[in-house]
C-alpha positions in Angstrom: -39.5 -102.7 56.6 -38.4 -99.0 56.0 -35.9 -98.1 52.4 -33.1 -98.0 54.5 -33.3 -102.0 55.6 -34.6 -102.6 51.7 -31.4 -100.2 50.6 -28.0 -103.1 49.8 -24.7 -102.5 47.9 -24.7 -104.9 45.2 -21.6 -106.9 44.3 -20.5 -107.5 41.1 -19.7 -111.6 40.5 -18.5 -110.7 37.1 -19.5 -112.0 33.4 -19.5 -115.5 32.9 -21.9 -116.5 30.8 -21.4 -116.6 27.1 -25.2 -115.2 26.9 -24.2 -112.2 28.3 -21.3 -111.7 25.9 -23.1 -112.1 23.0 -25.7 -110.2 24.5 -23.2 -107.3 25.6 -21.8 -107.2 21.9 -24.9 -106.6 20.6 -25.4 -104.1 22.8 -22.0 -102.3 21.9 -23.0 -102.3 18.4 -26.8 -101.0 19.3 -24.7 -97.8 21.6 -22.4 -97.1 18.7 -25.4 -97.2 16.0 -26.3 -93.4 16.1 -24.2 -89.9 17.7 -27.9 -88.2 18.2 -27.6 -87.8 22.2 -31.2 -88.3 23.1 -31.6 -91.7 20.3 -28.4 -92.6 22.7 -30.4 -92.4 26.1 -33.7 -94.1 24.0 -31.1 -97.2 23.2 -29.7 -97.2 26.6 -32.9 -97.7 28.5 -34.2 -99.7 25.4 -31.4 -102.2 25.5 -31.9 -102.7 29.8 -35.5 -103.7 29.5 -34.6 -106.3 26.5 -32.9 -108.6 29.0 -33.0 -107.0 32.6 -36.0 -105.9 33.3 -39.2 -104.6 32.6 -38.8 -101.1 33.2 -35.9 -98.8 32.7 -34.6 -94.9 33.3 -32.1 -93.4 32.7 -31.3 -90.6 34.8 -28.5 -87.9 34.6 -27.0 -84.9 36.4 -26.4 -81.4 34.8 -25.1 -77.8 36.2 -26.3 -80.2 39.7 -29.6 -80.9 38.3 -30.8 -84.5 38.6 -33.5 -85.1 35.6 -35.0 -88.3 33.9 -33.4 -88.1 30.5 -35.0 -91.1 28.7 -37.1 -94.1 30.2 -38.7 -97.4 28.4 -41.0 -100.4 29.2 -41.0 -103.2 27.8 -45.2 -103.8 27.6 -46.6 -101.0 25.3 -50.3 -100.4 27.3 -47.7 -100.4 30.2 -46.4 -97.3 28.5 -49.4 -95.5 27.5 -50.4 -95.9 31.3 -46.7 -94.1 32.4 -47.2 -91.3 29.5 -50.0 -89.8 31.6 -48.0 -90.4 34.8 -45.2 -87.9 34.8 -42.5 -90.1 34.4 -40.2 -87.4 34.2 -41.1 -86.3 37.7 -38.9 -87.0 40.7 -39.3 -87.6 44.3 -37.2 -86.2 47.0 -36.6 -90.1 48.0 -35.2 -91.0 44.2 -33.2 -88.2 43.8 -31.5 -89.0 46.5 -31.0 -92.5 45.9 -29.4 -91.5 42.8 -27.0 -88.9 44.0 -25.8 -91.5 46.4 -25.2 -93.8 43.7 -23.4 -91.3 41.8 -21.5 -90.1 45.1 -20.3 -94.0 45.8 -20.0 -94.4 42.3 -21.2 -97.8 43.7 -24.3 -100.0 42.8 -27.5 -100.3 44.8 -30.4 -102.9 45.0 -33.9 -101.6 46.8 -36.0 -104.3 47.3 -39.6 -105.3 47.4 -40.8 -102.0 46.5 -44.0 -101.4 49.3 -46.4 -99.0 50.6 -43.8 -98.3 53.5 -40.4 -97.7 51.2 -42.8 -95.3 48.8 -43.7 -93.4 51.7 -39.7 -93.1 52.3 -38.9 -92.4 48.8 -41.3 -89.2 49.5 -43.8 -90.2 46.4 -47.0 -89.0 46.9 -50.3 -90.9 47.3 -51.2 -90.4 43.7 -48.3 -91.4 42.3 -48.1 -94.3 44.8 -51.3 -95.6 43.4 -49.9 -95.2 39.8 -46.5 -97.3 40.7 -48.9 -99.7 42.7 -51.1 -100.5 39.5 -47.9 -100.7 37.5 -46.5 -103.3 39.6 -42.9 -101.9 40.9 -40.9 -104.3 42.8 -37.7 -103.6 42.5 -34.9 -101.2 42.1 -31.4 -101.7 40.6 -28.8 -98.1 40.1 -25.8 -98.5 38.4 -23.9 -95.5 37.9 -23.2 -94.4 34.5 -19.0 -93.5 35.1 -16.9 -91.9 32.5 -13.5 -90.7 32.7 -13.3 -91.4 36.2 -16.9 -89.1 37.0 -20.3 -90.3 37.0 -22.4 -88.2 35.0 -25.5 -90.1 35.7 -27.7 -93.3 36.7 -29.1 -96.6 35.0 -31.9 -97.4 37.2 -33.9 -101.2 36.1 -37.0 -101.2 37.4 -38.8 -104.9 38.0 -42.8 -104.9 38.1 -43.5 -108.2 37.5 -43.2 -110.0 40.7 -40.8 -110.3 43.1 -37.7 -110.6 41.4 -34.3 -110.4 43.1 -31.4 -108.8 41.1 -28.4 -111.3 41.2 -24.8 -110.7 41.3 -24.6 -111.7 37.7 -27.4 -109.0 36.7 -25.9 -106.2 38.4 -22.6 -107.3 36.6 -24.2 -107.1 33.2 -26.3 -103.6 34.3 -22.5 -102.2 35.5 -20.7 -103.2 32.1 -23.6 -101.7 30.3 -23.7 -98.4 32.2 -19.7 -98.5 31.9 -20.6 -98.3 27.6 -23.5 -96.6 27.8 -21.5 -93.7 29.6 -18.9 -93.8 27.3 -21.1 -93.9 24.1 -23.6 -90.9 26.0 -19.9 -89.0 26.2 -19.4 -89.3 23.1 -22.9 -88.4 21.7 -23.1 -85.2 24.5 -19.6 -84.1 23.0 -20.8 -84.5 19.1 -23.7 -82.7 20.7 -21.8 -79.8 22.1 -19.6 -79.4 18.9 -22.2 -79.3 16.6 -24.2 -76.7 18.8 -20.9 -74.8 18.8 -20.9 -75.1 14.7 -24.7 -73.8 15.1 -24.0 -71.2 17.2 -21.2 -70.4 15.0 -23.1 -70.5 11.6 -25.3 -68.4 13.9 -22.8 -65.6 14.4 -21.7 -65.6 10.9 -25.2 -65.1 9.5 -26.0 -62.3 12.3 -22.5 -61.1 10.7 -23.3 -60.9 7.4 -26.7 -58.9 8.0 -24.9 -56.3 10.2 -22.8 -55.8 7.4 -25.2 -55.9 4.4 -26.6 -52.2 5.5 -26.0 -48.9 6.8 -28.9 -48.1 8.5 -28.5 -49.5 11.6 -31.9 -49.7 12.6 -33.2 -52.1 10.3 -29.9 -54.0 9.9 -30.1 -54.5 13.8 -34.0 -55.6 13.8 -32.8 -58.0 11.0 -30.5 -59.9 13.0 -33.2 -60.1 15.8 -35.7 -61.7 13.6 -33.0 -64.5 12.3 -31.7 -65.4 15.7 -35.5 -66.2 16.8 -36.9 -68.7 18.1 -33.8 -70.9 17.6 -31.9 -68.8 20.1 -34.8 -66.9 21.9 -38.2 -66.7 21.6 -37.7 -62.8 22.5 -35.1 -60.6 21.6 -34.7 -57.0 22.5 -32.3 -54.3 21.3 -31.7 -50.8 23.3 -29.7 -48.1 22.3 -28.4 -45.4 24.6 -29.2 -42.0 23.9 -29.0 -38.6 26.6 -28.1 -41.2 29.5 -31.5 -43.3 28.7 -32.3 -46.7 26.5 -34.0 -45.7 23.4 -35.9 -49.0 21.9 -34.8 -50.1 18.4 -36.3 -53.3 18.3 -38.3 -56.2 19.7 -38.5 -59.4 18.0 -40.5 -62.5 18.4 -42.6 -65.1 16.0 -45.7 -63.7 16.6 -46.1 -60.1 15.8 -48.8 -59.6 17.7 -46.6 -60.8 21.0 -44.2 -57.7 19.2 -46.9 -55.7 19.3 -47.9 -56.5 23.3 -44.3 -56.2 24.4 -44.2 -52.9 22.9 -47.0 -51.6 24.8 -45.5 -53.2 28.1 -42.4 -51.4 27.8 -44.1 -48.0 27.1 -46.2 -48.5 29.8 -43.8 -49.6 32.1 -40.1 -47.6 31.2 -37.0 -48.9 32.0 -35.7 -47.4 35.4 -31.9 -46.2 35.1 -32.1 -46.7 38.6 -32.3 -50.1 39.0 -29.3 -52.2 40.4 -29.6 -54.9 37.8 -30.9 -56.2 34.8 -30.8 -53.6 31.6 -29.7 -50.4 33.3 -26.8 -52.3 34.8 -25.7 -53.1 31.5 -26.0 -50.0 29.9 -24.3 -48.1 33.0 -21.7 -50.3 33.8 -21.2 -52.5 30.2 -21.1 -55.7 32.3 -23.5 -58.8 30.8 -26.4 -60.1 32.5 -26.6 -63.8 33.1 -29.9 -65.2 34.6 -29.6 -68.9 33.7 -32.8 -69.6 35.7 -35.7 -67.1 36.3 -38.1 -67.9 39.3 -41.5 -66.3 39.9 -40.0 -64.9 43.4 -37.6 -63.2 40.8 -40.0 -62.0 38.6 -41.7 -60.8 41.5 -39.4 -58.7 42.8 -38.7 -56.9 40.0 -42.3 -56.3 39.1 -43.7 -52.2 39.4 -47.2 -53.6 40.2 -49.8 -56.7 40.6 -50.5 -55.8 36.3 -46.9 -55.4 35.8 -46.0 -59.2 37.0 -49.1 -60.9 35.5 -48.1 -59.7 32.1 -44.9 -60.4 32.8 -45.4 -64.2 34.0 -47.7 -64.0 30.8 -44.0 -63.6 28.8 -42.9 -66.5 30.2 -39.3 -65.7 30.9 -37.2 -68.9 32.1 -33.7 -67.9 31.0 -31.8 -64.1 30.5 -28.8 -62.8 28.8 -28.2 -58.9 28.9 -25.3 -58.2 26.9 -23.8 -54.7 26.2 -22.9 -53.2 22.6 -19.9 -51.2 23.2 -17.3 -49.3 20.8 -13.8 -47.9 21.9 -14.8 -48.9 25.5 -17.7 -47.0 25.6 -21.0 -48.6 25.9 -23.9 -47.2 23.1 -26.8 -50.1 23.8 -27.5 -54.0 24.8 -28.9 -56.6 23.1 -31.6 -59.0 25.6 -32.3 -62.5 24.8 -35.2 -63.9 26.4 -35.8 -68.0 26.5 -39.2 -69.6 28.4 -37.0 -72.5 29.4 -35.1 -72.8 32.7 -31.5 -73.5 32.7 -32.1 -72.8 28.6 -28.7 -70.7 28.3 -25.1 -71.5 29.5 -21.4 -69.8 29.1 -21.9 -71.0 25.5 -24.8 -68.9 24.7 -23.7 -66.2 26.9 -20.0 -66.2 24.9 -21.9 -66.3 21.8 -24.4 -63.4 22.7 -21.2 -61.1 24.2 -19.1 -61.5 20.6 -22.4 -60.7 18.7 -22.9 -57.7 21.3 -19.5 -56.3 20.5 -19.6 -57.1 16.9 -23.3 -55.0 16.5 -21.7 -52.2 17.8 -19.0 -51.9 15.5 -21.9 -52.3 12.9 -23.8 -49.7 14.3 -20.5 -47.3 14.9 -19.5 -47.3 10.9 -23.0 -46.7 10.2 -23.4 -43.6 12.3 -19.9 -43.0 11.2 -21.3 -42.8 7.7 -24.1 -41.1 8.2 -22.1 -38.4 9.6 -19.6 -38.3 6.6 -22.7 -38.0 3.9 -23.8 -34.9 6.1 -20.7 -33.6 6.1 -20.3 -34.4 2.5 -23.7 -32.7 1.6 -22.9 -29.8 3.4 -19.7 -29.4 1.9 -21.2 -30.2 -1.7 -24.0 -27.5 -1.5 -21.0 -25.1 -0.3 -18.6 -26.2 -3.0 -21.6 -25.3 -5.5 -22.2 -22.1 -4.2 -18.5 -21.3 -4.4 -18.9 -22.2 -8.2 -21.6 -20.7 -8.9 -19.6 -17.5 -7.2 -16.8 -17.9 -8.7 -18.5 -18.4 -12.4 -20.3 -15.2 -12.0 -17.3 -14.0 -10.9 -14.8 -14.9 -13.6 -17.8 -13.7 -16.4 -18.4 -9.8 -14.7 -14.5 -9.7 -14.5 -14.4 -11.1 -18.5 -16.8 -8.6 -19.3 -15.6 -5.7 -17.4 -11.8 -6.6 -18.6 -12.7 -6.7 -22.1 -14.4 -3.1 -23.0 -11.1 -1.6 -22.0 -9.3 -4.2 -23.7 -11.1 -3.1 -27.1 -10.7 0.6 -26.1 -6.6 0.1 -25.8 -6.8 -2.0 -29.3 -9.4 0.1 -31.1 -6.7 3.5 -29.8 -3.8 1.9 -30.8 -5.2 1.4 -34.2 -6.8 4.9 -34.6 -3.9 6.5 -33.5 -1.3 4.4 -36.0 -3.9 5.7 -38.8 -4.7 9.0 -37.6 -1.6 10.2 -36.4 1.4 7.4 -37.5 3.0 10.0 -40.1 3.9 12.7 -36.4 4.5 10.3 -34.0 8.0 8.2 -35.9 9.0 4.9 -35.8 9.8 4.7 -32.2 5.8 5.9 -31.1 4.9 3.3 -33.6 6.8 0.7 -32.1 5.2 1.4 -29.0 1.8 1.3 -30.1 2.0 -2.1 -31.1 3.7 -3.3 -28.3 0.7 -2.1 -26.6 -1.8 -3.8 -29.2 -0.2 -6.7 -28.6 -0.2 -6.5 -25.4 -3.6 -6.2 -25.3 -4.5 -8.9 -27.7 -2.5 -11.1 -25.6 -4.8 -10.4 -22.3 -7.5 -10.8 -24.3 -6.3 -14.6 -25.3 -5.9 -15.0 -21.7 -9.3 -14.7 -20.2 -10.6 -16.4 -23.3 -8.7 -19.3 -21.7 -9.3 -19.0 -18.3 -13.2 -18.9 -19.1 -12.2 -22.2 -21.3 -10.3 -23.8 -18.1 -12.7 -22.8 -15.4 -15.6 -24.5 -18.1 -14.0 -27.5 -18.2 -14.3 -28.7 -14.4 -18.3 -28.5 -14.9 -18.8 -29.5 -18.4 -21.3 -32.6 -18.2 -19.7 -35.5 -19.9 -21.2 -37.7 -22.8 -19.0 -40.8 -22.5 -19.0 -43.0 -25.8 -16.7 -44.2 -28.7 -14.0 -41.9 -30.0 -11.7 -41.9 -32.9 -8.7 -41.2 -31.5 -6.8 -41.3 -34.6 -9.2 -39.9 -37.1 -10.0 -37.2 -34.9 -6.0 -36.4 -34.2 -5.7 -36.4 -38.6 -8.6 -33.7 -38.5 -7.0 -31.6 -36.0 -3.9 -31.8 -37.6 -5.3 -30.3 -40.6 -7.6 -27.5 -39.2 -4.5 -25.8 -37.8 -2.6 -25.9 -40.8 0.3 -28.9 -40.4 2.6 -29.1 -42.5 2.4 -32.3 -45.1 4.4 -34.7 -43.9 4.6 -33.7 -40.3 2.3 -35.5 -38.8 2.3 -39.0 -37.8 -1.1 -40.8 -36.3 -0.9 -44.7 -35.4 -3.8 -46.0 -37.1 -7.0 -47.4 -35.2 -6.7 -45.9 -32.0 -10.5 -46.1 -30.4 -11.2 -45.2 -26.8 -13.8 -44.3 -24.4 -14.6 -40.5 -23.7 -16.1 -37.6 -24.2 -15.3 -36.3 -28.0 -15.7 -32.6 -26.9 -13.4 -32.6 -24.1 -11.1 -35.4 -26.3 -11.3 -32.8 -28.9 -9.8 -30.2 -26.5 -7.1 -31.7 -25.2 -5.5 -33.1 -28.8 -6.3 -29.6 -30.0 -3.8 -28.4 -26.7 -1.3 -31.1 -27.5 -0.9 -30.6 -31.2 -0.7 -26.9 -31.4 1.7 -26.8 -28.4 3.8 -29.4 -30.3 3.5 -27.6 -33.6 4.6 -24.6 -31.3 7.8 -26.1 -30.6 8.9 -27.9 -34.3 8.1 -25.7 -36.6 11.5 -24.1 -36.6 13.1 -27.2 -36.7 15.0 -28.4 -40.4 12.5 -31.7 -40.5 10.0 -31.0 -37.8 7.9 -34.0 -36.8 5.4 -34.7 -34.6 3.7 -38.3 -33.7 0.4 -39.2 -32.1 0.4 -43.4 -30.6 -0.1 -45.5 -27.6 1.9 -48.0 -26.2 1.9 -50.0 -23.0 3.4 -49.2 -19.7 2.9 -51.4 -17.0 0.0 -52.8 -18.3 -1.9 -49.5 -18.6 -2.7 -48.4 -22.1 -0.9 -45.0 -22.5 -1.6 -42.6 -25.2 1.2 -39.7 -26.5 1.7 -37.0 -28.3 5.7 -36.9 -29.5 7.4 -34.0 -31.2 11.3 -33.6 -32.2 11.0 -29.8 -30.8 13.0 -27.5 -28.3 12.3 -30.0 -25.4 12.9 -29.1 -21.8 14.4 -30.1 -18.7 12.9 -32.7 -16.7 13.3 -31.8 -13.7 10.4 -29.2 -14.2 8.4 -31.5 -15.9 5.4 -31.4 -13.1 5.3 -27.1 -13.8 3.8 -27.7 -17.4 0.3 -28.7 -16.1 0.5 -25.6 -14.0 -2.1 -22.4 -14.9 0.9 -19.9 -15.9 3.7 -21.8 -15.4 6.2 -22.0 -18.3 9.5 -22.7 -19.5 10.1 -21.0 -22.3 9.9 -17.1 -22.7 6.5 -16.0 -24.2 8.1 -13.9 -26.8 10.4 -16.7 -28.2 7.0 -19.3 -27.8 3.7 -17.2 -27.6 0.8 -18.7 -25.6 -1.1 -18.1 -22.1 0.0 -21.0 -20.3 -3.4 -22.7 -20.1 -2.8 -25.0 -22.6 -2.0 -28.5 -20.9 -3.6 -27.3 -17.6 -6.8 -27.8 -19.7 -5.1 -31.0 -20.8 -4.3 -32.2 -17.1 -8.7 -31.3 -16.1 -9.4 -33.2 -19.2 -7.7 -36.5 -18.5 -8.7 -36.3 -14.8 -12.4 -36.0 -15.5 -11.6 -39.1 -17.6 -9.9 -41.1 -14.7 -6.6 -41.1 -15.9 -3.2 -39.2 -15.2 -0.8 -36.9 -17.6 3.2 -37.0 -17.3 5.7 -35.6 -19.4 9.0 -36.7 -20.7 12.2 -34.8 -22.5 15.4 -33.1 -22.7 16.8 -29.7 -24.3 16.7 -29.7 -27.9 16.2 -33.1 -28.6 12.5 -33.0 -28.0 9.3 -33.9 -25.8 6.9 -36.5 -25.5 3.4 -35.8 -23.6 1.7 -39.1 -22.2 -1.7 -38.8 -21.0 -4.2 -42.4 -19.9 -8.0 -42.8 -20.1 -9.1 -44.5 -16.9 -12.9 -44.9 -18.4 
């Protein structure tokens, strides 16, 4: 008799024994005992031959794919004899015994498995031998249903005589398949979440490298080499450069295979031309999604008879192309190449798209940096020739000011003792004015030199102090006793030249201002403002009007007439260069006649 007169429905008569209870709560414990998906499908086919049958698959459908996902027998030199029979293999005839059952979502009983229903089922003499010394006899399918779908088959396989499957057995295969379903749901979906939290950690440590470099290059190479093999056994990087894809990396285990698919790639360069694949990617920054590569495709795609053996020698099952784009412009694509059909899905292909996009923003603020340090360079090598310009500059014109400087000095002195007893009182007058005069320019390039040598000055940073070395100041211009004020044990970071400099500044301008004053005073502390460690010089002089404070750190800015207050106005423009080279900031405080207070911080 042919498969379809061996081909019945089978009924379900229901669960009435309390055997089958017991044996059914065992089982529900045994499906519960473990969330790996393919233990699962071991204890489903496990559990059928314990009290079924001899023989068991278990068979299931994915992306339309029908595939033997697990199988058992109960006889272990039975199983040695099926591991060298291709039991993962499937006939046209099974396959499509199995999508009926899954279509019907109904169970089905083939019996008395012979010569005639294997020819039927389309199995091939060799494997008909094979299922003939096994013993086959008969076939039970139950579908395996699960939230109203059937994602698969339980098939229980008899090859021990001729055994009939009763009502009650395809009752107790149905409530099993209706569990195992449920518990294979369950194990595919804490599958599926922990591949997503794989793929995730994937995409955070592919993160972290793009980040841990500027040089693209090697940052990019390093991501290849941690996503393989567990996400491909190859993966390639392009970059587009002058319309054409510039390799930047190929990764695989073996670096010899590096080394091979190097050579393939020089010897056979990628065609811009080409409707698919890479230069589709690069032209058009749409991914590439090949979830199954054939040898036809391969084929058709090769340049030449070398070009596709070497490529078949690659072993490339499965493709994803994505691009690496920035601002919506596309700069190079990232290939991931798995041996395995059907290897990659959307989940892959999502995961390979976000580390596309986030590998060109890596590679954007990297070529973004490198074209800031050439700028900077650039910039730098001109700002140091403008110095070195502008320091011969401001030395000729100090040398080239100063002979006639001494020539207006040394003739207004010549001429006061020569000549003072012709010229009168008013000539006199004149010539001083002009000595003084000229004294005064000559005060004034001596402090421009000082303020233009400030800015380059190399800094020796260490313990200064601040106290001790305001006391010493104090007294080696000639305070009076009693004036000064120093809080004791003030110690900061800097550089006791510069440091030197700018309390020299502060006290002499202060000492400037007081020493007209009835009780002149002058005070040098710290105090805290806003958390910041502030350090001050305080005097009880003229004062000034805050609302020119910011003018006092200007070169030649001042608010008092020179002949009432003499100095160059360089003073606390050296002071404001100083504390900037330090890190920190100057402000000043006061009002008319009731004094000033100059703050200055040490950022260092």
């Amino acid at each position: 008799m042919s498969l379809e007169g061996r081909v019945r429905d089978a009924g379900s008569a229901g669960i009435t024994v309390t055997d089958d209870f017991r044996f059914l709560a065992e089982a529900s414990a045994q499906l519960a005992s473990s969330l790996d998906y393919n233990q699962t499908l071991r204890n489903v086919a496990e559990l059928l031959v314990t009290r079924i049958c001899e023989m068991a698959s278990v068979f299931l459908v994915e992306d339309g794919k029908v595939s033997v996902a697990a199988w058992h027998h109960a006889h272990a030199e039975k199983r040695e004899m099926l591991e060298g029979m291709g039991t993962r293999d499937i006939s046209p005839g099974v396959e499509s015994l199995v999508r009926s059952t899954i279509e019907s979502c109904k169970s089905m009983v083939v019996d008395r498995i012979d010569d005639e229903v294997l020819a039927d089922l389309g199995v091939s003499e060799t494997k008909a031998d094979q299922y003939r010394r096994v013993g086959i006899s008969t076939f039970l399918l139950s579908p395996l249903v699960t939230h109203g779908r059937a994602i698969g088959v339980l098939c229980c396989i008899c090859t021990e005589g001729h055994k009939e499957f009763t009502d009650s057995d395809v009752a107790l295969v149905e409530e099993i398949a209706r569990r195992a379903a449920t518990a294979v749901d369950h194990a595919r979906l804490f599958e599926r979440t922990r591949y997503a939290e794989e793929i995730q950690r994937h995409l955070n440590d592919a993160t972290v490298t793009l980040n841990s470099s500027l040089d693209y290059e090697t940052t990019l190479a390093n991501v290849a080499a941690v996503l393989v093999p567990e996400l491909a056994t190859w993966i390639a990087v392009h970059m587009l450069e002058d319309g054409a894809p510039k390799r930047v990396t190929v990764a695989h285990e073996d670096p010899e295979k590096v080394k091979w698919a190097n050579e393939i790639s020089d010897r056979y360069p990628t065609d811009m031309s080409s409707p698919r694949g890479l230069p589709l990617v690069l032209r058009d920054g749409v991914s590439e999604f090949y979830p199954v590569i054939t040898d036809e495709m391969l084929q058709e795609t090769a340049r030449d008879e070398e070009h596709l053996r070497m490529v078949l020698e690659m072993k490339v099952g499965s493709v994803m192309i994505v691009p690496m784009t920035v601002r919506d412009k596309v700069i190079g694509a990232i290939t991931f190449v798995s041996p395995d059909q059907g290897r990659y899905t959307q989940q892959e292909l999502d995961f390979a798209k976000e580390l596309g996009r986030r590998a060109g923003i890596a590679v954007d603020n990297a070529q973004m940096f490198r074209n800031v340090e050439r700028l900077v360079a650039e910039r730098t090598q001109e700002l140091q020739a403008a110095n070195k310009e502008l320091e011969a500059f401001a030395y000729s014109v100090s040398h080239d000011l100063r002979a006639p400087l001494r020539s207006i000095m040394s003739a207004s002195m010549i001429v006061m003792e020569d000549y003072g007893d012709r010229i009168g009182e008013d000539g006199k007058a004149e010539l001083k004015r002009s000595s003084a005069a000229a004294k005064r320019m000559s005060a004034l390039i001596d402090d421009l030199l000082e303020y233009s040598r400030l800015g380059r000055r190399e800094m020796n940073v260490g313990d200064v102090d601040l106290s001790g070395l305001a006391r010493l100041i104090g007294t080696e211009i000639g305070l009076l006793e009693g004036v000064l004020t120093v809080q004791p044990n003030m110690t900061v970071k800097g550089d006791p030249s510069l440091l030197r400099v700018l309390l020299t500044n502060h006290l002499e301008n202060a000492w400037k201002f007081v020493k007209n004053k009835p009780e002149p005073r002058i005070t040098v502390g710290s105090e805290l403002i806003e958390g910041t460690r502030a350090y001050f010089v305080r005097d009880n002089g003229v004062g000034f009007d805050e609302e020119y404070a910011e003018k006092l750190y200007v070169p030649f800015e001042r608010l008092h007439s020179p002949q009432d207050y003499p100095g160059t106005g360089i003073g606390l423009a050296n002071v404001k260069r100083i504390v900037h080279r330090h890190g920190g900031k100057v402000w000043a405080r006061g009002k008319v006649d009731e004094g000033a207070t100059f703050y200055f911080t040490l950022g260092r």
